[in-house]
N, C-alpha and C positions, 0 to 999 in steps of 0.2 A: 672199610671206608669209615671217616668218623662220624659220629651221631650229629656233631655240629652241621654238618654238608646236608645230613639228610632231612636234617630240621629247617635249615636255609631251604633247600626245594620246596620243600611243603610250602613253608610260608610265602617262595615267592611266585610258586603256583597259582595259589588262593588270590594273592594280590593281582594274579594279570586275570583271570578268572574274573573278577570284581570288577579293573577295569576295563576291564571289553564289556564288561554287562553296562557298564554305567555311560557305553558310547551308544550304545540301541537305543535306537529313537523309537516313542511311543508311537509315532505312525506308522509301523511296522515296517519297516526299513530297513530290520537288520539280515541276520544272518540267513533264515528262511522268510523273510519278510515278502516286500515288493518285489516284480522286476524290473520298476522302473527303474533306469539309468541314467540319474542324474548328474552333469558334471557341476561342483561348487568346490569352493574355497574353504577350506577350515578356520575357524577363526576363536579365541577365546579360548576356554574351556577344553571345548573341542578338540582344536591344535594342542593345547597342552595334554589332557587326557592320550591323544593319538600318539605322542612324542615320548610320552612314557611310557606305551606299552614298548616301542621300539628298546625303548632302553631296558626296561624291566625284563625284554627276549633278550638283549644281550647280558646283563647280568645270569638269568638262567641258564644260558650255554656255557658261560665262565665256570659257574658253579658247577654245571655237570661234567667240564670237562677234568675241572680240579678233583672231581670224586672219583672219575675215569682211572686218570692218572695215579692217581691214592690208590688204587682198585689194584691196579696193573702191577704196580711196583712200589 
């Protein structure tokens, strides 16, 4: 696999890593947080922060798949 594929992982690991930290709300709301269950609307920051991790997971399946692939054959 080449060293570039496995340098892209890393970094775009760290970055989704970073932003999922930067969506935890100081009320403790996130991952082990509350249980309350609130429904709201994203809005701001927010929405955009949320819309990048989705994209930032599709880029890291691209990547892994292309190393796969590289791997394989």
């Amino acid at each position: 696999m080449p060293a570039y594929l496995n340098v892209a992982q890393i970094l775009i690991s760290l970055t989704i890593i970073l932003v999922i930290l930067a969506q935890v709300k100081e009320g403790g709301g996130g991952l082990f947080g509350s249980a309350q269950s609130t429904i709201r609307t994203r809005r701001g920051l927010e929405k955009t922060l949320f819309q990048f991790t989705i994209v930032l997971s599709g880029v890291f399946l691209g990547v892994s798949l292309l190393s796969l692939s590289g791997w394989l054959g």
